[in-house]
mmCIF file as Biopython writes it, N, C-alpha, C and O atoms, coordinates in Angstrom:
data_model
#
loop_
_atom_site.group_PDB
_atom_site.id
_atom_site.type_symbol
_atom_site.label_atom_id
_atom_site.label_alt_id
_atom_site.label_comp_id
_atom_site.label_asym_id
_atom_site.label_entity_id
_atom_site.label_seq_id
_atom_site.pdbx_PDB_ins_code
_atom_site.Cartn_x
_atom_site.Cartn_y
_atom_site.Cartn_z
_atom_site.occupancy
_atom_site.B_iso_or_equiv
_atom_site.auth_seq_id
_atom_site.auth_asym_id
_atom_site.pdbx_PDB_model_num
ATOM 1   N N  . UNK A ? 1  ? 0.837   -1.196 0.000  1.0 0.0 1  A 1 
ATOM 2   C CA . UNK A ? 1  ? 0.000   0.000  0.000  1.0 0.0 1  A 1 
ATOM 3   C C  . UNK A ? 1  ? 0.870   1.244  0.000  1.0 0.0 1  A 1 
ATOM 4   O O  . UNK A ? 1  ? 1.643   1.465  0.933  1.0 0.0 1  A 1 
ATOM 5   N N  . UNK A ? 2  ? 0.724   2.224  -1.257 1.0 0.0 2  A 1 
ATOM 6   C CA . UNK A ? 2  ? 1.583   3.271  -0.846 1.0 0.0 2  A 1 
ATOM 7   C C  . UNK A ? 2  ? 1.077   4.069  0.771  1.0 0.0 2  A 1 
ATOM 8   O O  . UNK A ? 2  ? 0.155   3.834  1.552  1.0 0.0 2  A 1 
ATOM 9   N N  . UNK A ? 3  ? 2.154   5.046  0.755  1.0 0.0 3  A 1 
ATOM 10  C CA . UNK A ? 3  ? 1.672   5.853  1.722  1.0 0.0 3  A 1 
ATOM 11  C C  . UNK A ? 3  ? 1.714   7.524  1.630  1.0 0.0 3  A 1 
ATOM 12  O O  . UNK A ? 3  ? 2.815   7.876  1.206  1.0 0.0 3  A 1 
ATOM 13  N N  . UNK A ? 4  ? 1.025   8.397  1.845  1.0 0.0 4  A 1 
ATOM 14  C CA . UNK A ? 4  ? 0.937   9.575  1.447  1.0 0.0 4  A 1 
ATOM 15  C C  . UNK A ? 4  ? 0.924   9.941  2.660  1.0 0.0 4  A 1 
ATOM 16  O O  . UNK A ? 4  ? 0.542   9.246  3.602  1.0 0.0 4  A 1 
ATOM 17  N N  . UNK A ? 5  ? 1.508   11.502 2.739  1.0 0.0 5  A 1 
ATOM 18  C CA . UNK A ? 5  ? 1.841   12.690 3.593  1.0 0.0 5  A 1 
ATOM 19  C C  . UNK A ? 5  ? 1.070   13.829 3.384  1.0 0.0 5  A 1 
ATOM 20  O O  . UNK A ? 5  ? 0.963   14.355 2.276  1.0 0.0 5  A 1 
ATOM 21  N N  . UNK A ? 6  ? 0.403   14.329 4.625  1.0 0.0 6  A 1 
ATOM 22  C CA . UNK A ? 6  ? -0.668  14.813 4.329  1.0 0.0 6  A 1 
ATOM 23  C C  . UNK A ? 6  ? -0.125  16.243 5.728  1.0 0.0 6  A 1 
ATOM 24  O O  . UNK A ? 6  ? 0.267   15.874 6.835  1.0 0.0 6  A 1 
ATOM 25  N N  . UNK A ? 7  ? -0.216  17.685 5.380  1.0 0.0 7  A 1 
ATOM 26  C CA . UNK A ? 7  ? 0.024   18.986 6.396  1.0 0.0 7  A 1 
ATOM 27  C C  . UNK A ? 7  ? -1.370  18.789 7.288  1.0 0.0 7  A 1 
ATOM 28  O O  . UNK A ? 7  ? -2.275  18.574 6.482  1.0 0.0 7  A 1 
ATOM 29  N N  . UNK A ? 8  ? -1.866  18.783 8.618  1.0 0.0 8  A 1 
ATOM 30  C CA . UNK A ? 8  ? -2.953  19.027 8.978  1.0 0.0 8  A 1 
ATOM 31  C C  . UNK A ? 8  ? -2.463  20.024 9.806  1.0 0.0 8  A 1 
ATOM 32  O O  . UNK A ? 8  ? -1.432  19.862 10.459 1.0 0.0 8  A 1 
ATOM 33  N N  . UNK A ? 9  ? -3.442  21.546 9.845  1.0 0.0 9  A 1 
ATOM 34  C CA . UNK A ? 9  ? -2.819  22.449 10.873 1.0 0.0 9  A 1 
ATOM 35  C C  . UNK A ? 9  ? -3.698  21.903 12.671 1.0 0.0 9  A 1 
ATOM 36  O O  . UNK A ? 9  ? -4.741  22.346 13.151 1.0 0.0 9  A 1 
ATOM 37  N N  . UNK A ? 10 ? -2.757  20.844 13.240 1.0 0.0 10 A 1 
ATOM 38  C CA . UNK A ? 10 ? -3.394  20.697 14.635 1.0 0.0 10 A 1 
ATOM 39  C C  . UNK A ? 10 ? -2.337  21.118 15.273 1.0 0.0 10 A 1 
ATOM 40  O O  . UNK A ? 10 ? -1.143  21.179 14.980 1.0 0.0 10 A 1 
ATOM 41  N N  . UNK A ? 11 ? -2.888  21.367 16.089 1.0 0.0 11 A 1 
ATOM 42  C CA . UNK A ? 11 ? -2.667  22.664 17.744 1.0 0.0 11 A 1 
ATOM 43  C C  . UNK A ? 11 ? -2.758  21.766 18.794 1.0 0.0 11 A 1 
ATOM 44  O O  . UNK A ? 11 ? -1.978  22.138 19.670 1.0 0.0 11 A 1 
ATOM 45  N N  . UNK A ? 12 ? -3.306  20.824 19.096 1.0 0.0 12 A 1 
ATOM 46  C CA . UNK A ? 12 ? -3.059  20.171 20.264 1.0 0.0 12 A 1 
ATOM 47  C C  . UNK A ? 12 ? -3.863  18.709 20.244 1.0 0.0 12 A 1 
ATOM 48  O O  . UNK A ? 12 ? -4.622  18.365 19.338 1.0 0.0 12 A 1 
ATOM 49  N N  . UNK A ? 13 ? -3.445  17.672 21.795 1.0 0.0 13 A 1 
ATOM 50  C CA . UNK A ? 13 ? -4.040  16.343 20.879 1.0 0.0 13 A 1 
ATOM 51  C C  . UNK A ? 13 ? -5.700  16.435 20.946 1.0 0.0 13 A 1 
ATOM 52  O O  . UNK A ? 13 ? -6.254  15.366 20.689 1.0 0.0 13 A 1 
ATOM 53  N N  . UNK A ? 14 ? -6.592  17.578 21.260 1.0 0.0 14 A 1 
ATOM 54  C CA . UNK A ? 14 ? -7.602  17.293 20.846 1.0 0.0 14 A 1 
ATOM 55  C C  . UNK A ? 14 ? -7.849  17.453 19.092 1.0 0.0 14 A 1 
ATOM 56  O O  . UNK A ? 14 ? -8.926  17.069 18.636 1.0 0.0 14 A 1 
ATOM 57  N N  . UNK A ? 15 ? -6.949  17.950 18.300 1.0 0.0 15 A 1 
ATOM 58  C CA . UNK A ? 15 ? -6.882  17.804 16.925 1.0 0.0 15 A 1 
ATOM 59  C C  . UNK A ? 15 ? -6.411  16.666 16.635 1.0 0.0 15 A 1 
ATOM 60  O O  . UNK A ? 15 ? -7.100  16.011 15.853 1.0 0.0 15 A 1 
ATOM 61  N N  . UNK A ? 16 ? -5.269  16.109 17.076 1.0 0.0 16 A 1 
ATOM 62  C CA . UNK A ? 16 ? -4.770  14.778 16.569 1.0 0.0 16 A 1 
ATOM 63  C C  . UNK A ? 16 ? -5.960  13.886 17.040 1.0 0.0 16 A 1 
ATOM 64  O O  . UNK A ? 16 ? -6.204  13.100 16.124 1.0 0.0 16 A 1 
ATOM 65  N N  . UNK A ? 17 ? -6.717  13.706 17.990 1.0 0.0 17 A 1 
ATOM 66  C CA . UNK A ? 17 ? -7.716  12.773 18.185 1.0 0.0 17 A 1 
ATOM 67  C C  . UNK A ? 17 ? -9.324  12.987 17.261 1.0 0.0 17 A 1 
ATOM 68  O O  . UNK A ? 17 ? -10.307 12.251 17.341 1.0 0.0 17 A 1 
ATOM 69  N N  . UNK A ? 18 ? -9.166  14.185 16.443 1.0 0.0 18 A 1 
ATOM 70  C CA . UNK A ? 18 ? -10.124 14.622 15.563 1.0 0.0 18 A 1 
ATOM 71  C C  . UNK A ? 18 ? -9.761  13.681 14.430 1.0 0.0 18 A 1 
ATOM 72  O O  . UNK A ? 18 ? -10.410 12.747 13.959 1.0 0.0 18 A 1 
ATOM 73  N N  . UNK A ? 19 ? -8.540  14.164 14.100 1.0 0.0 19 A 1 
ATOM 74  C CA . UNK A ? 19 ? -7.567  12.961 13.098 1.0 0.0 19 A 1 
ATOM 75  C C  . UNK A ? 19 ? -8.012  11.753 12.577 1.0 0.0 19 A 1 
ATOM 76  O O  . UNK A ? 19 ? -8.477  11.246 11.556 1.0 0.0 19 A 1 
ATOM 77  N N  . UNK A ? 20 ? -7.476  11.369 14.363 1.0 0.0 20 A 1 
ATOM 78  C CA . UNK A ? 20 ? -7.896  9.420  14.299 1.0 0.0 20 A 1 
ATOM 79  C C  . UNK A ? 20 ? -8.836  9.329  14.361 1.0 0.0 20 A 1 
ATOM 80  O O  . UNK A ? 20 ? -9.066  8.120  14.325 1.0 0.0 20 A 1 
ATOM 81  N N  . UNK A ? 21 ? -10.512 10.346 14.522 1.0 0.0 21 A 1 
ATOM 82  C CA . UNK A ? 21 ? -11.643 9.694  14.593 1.0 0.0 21 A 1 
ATOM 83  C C  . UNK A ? 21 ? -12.158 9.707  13.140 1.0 0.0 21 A 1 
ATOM 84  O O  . UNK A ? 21 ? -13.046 8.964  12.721 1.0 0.0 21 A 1 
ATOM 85  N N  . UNK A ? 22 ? -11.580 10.522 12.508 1.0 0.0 22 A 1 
ATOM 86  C CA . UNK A ? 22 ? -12.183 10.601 11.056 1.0 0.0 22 A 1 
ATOM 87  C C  . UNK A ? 22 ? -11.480 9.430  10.086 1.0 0.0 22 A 1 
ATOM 88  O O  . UNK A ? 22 ? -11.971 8.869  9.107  1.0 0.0 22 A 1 
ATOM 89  N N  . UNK A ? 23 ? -10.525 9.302  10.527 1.0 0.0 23 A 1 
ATOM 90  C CA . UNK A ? 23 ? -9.373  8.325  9.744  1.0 0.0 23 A 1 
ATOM 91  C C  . UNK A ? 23 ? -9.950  6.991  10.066 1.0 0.0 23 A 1 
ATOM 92  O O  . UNK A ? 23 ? -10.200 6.124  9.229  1.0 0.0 23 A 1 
ATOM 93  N N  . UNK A ? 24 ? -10.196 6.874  11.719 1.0 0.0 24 A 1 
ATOM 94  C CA . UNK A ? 24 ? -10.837 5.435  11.737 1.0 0.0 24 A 1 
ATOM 95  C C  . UNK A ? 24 ? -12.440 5.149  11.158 1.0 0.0 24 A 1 
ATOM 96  O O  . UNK A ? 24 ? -12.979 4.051  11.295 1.0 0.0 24 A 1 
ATOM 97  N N  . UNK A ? 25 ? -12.846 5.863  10.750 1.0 0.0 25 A 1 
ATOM 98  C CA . UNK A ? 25 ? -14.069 5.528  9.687  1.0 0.0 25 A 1 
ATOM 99  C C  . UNK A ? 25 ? -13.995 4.668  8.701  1.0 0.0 25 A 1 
ATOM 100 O O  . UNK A ? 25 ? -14.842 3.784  8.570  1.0 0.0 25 A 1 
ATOM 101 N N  . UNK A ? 26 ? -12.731 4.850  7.688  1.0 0.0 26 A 1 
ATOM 102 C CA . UNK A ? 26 ? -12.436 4.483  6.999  1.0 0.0 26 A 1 
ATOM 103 C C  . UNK A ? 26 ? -12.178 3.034  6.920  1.0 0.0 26 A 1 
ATOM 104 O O  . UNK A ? 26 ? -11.653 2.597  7.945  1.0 0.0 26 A 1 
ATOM 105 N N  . UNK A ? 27 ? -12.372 2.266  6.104  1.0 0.0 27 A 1 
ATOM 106 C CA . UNK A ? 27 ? -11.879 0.745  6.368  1.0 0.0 27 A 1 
ATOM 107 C C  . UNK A ? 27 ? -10.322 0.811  5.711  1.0 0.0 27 A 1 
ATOM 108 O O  . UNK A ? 27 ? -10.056 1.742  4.951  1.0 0.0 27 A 1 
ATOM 109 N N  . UNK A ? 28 ? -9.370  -0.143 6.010  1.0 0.0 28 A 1 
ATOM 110 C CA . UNK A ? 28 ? -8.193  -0.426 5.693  1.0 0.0 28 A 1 
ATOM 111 C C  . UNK A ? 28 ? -6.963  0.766  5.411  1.0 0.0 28 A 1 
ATOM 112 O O  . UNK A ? 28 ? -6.206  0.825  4.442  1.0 0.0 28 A 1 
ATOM 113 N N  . UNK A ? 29 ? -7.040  1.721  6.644  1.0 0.0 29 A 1 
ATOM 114 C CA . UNK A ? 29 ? -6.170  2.142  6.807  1.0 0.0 29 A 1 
ATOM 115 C C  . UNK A ? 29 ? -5.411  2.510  8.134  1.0 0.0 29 A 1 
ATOM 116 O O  . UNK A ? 29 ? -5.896  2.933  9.183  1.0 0.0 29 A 1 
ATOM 117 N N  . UNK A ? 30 ? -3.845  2.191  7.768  1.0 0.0 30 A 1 
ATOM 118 C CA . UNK A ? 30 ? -3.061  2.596  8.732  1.0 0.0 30 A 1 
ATOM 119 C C  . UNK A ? 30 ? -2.633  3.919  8.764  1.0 0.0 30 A 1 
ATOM 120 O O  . UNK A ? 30 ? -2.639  4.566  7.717  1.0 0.0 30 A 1 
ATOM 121 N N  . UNK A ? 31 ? -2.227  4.463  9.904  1.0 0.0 31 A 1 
ATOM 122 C CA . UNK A ? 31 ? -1.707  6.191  10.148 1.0 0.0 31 A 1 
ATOM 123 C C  . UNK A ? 31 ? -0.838  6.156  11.203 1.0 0.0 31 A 1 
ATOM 124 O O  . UNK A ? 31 ? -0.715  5.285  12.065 1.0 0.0 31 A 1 
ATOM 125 N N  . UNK A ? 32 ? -0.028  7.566  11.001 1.0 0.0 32 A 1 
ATOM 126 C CA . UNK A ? 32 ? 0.601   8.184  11.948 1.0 0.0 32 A 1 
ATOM 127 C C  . UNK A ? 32 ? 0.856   9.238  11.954 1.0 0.0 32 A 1 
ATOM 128 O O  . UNK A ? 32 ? 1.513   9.792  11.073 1.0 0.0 32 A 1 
ATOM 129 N N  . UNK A ? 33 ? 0.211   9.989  13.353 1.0 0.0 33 A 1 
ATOM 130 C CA . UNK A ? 33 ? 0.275   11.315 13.413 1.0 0.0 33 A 1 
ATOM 131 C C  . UNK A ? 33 ? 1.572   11.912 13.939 1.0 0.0 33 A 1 
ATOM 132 O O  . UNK A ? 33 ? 2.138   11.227 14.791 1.0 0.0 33 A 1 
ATOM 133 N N  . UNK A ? 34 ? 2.320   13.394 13.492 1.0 0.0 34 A 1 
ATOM 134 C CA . UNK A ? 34 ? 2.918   13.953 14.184 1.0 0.0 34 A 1 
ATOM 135 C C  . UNK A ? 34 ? 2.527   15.236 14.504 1.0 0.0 34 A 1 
ATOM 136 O O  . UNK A ? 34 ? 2.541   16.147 13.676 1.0 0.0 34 A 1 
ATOM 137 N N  . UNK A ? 35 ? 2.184   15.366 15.638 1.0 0.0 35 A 1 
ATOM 138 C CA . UNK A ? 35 ? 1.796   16.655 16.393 1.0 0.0 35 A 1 
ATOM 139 C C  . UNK A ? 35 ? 2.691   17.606 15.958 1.0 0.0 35 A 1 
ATOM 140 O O  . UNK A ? 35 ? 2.366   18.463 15.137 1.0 0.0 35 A 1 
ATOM 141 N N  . UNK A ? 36 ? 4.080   17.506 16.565 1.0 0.0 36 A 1 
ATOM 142 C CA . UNK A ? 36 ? 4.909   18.561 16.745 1.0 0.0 36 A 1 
ATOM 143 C C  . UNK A ? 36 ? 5.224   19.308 14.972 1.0 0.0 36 A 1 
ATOM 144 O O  . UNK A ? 36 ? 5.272   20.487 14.621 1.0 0.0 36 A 1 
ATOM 145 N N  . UNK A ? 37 ? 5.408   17.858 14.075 1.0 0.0 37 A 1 
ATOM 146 C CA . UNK A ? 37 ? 5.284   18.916 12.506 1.0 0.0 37 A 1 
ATOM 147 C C  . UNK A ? 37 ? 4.457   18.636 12.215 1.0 0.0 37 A 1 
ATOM 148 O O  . UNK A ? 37 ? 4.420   17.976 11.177 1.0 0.0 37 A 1 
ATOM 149 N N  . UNK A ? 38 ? 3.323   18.918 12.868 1.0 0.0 38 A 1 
ATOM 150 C CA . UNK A ? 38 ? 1.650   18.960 12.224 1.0 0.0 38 A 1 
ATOM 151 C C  . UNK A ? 38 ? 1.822   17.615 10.664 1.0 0.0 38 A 1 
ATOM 152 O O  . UNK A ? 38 ? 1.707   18.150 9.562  1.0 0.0 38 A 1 
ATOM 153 N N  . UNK A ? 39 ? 1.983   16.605 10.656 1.0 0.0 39 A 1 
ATOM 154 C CA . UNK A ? 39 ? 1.728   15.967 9.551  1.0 0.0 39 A 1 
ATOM 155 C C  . UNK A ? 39 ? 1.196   14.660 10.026 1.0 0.0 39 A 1 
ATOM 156 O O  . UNK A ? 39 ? 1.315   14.152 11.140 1.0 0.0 39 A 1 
ATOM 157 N N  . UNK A ? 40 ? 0.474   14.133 8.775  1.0 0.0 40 A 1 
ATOM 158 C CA . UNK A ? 40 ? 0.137   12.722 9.213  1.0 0.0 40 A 1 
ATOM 159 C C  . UNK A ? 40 ? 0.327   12.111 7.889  1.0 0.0 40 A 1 
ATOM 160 O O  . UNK A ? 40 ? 0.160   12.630 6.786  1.0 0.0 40 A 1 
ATOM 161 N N  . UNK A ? 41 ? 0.846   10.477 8.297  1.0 0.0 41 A 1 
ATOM 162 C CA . UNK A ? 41 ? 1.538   9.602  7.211  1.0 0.0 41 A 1 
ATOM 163 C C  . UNK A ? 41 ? 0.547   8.673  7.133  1.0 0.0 41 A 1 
ATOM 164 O O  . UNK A ? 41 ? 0.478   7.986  8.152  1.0 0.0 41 A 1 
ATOM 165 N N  . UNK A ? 42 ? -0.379  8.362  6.141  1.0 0.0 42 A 1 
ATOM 166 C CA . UNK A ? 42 ? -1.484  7.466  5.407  1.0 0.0 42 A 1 
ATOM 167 C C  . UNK A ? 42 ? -1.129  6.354  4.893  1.0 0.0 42 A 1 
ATOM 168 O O  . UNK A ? 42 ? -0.417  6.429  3.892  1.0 0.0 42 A 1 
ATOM 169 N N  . UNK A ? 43 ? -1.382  5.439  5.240  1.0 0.0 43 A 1 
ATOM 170 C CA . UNK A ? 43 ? -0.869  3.682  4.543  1.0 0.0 43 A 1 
ATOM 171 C C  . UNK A ? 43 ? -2.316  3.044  3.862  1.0 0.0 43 A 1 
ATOM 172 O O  . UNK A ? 43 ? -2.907  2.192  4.526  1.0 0.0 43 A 1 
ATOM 173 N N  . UNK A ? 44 ? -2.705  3.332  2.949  1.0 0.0 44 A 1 
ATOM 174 C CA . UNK A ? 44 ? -3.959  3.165  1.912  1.0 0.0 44 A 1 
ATOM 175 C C  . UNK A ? 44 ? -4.261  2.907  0.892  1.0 0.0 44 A 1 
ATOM 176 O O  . UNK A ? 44 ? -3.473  3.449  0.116  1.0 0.0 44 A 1 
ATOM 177 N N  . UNK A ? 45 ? -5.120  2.262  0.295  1.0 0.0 45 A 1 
ATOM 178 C CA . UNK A ? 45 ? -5.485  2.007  -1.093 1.0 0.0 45 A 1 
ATOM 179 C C  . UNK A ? 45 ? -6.296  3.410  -1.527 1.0 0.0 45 A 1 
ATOM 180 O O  . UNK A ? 45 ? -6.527  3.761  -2.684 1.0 0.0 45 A 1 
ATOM 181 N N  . UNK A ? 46 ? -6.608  4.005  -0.497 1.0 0.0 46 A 1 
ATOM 182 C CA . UNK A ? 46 ? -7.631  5.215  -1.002 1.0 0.0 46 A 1 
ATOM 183 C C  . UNK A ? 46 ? -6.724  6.649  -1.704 1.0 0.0 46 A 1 
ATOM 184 O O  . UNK A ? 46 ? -5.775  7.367  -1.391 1.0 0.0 46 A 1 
ATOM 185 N N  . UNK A ? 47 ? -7.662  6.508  -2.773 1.0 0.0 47 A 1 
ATOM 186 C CA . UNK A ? 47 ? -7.220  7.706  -3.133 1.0 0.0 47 A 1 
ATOM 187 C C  . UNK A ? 47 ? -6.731  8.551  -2.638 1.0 0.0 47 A 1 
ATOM 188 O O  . UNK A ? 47 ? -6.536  8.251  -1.460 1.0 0.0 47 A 1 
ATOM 189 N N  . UNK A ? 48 ? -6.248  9.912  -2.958 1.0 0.0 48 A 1 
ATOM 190 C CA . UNK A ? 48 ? -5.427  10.794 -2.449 1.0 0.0 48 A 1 
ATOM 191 C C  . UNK A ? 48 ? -6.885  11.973 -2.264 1.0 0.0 48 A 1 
ATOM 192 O O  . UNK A ? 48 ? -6.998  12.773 -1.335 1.0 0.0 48 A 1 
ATOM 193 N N  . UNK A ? 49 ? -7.732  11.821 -3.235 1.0 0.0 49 A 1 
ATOM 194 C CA . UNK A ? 49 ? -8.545  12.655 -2.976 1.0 0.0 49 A 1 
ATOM 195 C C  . UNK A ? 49 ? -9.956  12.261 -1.678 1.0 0.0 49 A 1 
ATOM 196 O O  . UNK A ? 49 ? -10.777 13.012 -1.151 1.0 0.0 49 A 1 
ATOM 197 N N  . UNK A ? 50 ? -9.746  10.947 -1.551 1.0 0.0 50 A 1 
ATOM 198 C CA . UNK A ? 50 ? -10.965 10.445 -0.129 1.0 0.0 50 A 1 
ATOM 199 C C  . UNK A ? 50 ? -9.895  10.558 1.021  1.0 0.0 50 A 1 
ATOM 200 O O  . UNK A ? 50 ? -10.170 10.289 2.191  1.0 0.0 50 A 1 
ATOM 201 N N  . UNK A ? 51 ? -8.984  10.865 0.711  1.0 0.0 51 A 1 
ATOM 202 C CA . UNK A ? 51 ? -8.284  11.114 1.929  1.0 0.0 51 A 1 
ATOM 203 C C  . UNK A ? 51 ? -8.008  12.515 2.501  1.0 0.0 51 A 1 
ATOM 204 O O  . UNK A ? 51 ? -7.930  12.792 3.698  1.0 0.0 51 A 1 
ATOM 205 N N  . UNK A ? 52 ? -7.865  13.405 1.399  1.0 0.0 52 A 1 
ATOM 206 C CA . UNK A ? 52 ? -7.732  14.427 1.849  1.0 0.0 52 A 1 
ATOM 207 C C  . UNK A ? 52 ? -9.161  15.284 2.152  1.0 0.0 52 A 1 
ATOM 208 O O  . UNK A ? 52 ? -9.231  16.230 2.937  1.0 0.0 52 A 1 
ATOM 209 N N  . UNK A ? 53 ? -10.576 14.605 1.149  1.0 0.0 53 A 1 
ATOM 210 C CA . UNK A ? 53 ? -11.695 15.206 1.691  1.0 0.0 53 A 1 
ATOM 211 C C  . UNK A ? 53 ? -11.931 14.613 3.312  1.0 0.0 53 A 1 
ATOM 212 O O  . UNK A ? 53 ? -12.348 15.367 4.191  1.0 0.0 53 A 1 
ATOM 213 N N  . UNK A ? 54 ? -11.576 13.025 3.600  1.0 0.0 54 A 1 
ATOM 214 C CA . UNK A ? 54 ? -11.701 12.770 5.049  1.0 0.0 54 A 1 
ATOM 215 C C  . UNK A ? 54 ? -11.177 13.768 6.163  1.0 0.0 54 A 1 
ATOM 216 O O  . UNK A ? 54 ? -11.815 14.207 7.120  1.0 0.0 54 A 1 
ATOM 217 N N  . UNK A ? 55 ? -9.835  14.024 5.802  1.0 0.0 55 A 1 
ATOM 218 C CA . UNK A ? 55 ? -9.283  15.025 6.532  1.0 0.0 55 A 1 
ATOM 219 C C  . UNK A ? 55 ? -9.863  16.025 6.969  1.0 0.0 55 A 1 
ATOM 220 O O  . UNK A ? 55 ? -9.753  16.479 8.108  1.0 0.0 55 A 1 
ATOM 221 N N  . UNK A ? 56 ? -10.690 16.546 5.873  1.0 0.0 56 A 1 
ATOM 222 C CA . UNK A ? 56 ? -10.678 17.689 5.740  1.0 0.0 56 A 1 
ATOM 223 C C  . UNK A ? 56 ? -12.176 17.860 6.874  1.0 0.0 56 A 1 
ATOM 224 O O  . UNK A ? 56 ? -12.495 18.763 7.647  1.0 0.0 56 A 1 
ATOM 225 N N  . UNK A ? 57 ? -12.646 16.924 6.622  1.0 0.0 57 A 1 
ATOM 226 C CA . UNK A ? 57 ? -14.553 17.184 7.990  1.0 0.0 57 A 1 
ATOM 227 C C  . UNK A ? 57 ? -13.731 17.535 9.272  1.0 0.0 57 A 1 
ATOM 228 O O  . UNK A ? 57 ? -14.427 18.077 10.130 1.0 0.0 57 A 1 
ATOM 229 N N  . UNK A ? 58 ? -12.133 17.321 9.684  1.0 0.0 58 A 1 
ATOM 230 C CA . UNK A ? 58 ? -11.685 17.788 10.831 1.0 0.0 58 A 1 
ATOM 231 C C  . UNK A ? 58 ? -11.789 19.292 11.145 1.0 0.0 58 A 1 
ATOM 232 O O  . UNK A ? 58 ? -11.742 19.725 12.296 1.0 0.0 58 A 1 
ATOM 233 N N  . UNK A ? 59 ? -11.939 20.093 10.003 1.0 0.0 59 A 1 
ATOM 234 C CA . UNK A ? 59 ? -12.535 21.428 9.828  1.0 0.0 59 A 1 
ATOM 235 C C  . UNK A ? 59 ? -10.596 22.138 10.231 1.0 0.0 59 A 1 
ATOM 236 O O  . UNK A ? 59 ? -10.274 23.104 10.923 1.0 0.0 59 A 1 
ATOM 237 N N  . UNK A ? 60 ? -10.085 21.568 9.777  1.0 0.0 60 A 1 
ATOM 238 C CA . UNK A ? 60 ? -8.753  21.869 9.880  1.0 0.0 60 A 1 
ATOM 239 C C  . UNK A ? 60 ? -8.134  22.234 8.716  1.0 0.0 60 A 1 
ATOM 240 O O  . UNK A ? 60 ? -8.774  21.760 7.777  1.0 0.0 60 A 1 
ATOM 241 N N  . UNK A ? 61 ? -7.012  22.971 8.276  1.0 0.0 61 A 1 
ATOM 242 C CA . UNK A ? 61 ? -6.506  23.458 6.790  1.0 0.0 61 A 1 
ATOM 243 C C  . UNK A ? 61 ? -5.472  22.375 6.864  1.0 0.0 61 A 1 
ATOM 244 O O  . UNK A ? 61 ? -4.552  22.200 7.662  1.0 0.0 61 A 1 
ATOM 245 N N  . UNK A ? 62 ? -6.032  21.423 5.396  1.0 0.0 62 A 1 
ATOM 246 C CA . UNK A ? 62 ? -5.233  20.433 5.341  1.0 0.0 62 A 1 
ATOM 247 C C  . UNK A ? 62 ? -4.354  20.528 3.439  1.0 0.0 62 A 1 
ATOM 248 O O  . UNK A ? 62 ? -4.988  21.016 2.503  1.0 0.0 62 A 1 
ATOM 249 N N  . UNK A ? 63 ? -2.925  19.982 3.256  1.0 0.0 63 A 1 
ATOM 250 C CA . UNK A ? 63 ? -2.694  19.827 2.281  1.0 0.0 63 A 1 
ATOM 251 C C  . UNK A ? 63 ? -1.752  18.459 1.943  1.0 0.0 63 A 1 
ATOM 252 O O  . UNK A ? 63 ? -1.148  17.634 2.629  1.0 0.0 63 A 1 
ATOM 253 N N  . UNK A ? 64 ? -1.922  18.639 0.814  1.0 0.0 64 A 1 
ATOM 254 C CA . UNK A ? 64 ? -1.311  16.972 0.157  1.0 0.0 64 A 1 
ATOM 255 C C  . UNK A ? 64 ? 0.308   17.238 0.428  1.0 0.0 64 A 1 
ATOM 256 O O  . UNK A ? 64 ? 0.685   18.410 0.448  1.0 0.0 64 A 1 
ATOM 257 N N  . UNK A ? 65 ? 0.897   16.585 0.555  1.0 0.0 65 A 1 
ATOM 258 C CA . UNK A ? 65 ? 2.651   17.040 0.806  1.0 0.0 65 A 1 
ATOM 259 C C  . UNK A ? 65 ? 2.969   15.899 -0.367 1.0 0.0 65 A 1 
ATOM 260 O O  . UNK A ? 65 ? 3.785   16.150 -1.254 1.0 0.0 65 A 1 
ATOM 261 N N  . UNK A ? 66 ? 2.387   14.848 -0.314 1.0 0.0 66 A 1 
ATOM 262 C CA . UNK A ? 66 ? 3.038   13.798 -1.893 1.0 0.0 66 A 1 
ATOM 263 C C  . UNK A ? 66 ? 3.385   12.659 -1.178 1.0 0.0 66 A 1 
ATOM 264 O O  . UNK A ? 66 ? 3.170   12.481 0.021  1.0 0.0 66 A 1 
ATOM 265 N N  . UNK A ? 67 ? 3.817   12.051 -1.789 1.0 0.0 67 A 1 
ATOM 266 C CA . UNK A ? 67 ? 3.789   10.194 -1.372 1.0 0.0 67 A 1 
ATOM 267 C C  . UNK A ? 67 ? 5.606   10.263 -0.498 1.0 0.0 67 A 1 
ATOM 268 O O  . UNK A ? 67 ? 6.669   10.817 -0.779 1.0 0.0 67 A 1 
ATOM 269 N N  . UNK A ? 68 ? 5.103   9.332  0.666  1.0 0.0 68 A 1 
ATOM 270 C CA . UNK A ? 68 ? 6.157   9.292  1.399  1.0 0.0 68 A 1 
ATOM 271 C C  . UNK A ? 68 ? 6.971   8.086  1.132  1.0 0.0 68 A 1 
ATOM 272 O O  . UNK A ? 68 ? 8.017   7.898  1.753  1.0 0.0 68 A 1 
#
């Protein structure tokens, strides 16, 4: 499964736990968040674009950074 890198602007872990609740919706994917450089690393079959609209219901300014 590739994996894509994704900017989310979170501020603290009640954003990173916004993250994992939207991410765990999803079926068959792995993640990892980093708080401190606001990014999170996607392990998925899903598109780049169901991933970044998932992100995005976190109501957070999110962008694609490109495949890690």
């Amino acid at each position: 499964m590739p994996k894509q890198e994704f900017f989310v602007n979170m501020t603290c872990g009640g954003c990173s736990s916004a993250v994992t609740r939207v991410l765990n919706k999803l079926d068959g994917v792995a993640f990892n968040i980093d708080l401190d450089n606001k990014t999170v690393c996607i392990e998925s079959d899903h598109s780049v674009d169901t991933l970044l609209d998932t992100l995005k219901k976190t109501g957070k300014e999110v962008k694609y950074l490109g495949e890690k």
